[in-house]
C-alpha positions, 0 to 999 in steps of 0.5 A: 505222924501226928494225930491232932489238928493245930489250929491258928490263933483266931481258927481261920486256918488250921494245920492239918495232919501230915503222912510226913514231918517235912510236908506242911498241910493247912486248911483255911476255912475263913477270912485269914487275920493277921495273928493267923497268918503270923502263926502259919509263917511260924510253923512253915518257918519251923518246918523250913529250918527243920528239914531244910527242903519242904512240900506244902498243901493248901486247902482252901475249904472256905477261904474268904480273903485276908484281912488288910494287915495280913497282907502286909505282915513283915514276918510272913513276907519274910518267910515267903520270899525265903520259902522259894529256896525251901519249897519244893511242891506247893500244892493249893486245893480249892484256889479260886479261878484267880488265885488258881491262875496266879498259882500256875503262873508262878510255876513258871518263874519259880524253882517251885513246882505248882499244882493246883487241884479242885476242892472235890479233888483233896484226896487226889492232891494228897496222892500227889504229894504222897508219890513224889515222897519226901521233900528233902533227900536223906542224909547219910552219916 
């Protein structure tokens, strides 16, 4: 487990320290700006190829949209649509009635299990992922 917080370059999210290496927690507390965005597809595209199968956890604490070309980075599509392979819990903590809805209705299309938690409710999300255990099975040799 690491003992520091990593942060995007422009602060609007920041990578939050993890019980395990193959779950992936980022707070976002601002407007997301491109170079934000293309950072967090790094560390998840990092992590993905890593440990092959990953849990991740949004923390939306003050989350204020994304800028336009965020929305529309080539990178960070690339790496959610090749996400849907490798993520076995997405986890969001404070999703906007919306956002908490557009969630729940992927985890029905997708091979991705959903959840969403309010924001009062972070510790109870980090109980959820901490009682399904790791994301990817161990190997044997």
């Amino acid at each position: 487990m690491s003992n520091s917080q990593t942060s995007a370059p422009d602060g609007s999210v920041v990578q939050r320290e993890a019980p395990r290496a193959d779950l992936v927690a980022f707070e976002i507390r601002d407007t997301i700006t491109k170079p934000d965005i293309e950072w967090m597809s790094a560390v998840t595209d990092h992590a993905m190829q890593a440990h092959g199968t990953i849990d991740m956890l949004l923390i939306l604490s003050n989350y204020e949209g994304s800028d336009f070309g965020a929305k529309f980075d080539g990178y960070a599509a690339s790496v959610k649509a090749r996400s849907v392979a490798h993520i076995r819990h997405y986890v969001v903590v404070g999703a906007p009635a919306f956002a908490e809805a557009m969630i729940k209705l992927s985890g029905l299309i997708l091979p991705v299990e959903t959840k969403t938690f309010d924001l009062a409710e972070e510790a109870s999300a980090w109980d959820y992922l901490a009682k399904a255990g790791p994301a990817a099975a161990p190997t044997t040799a």
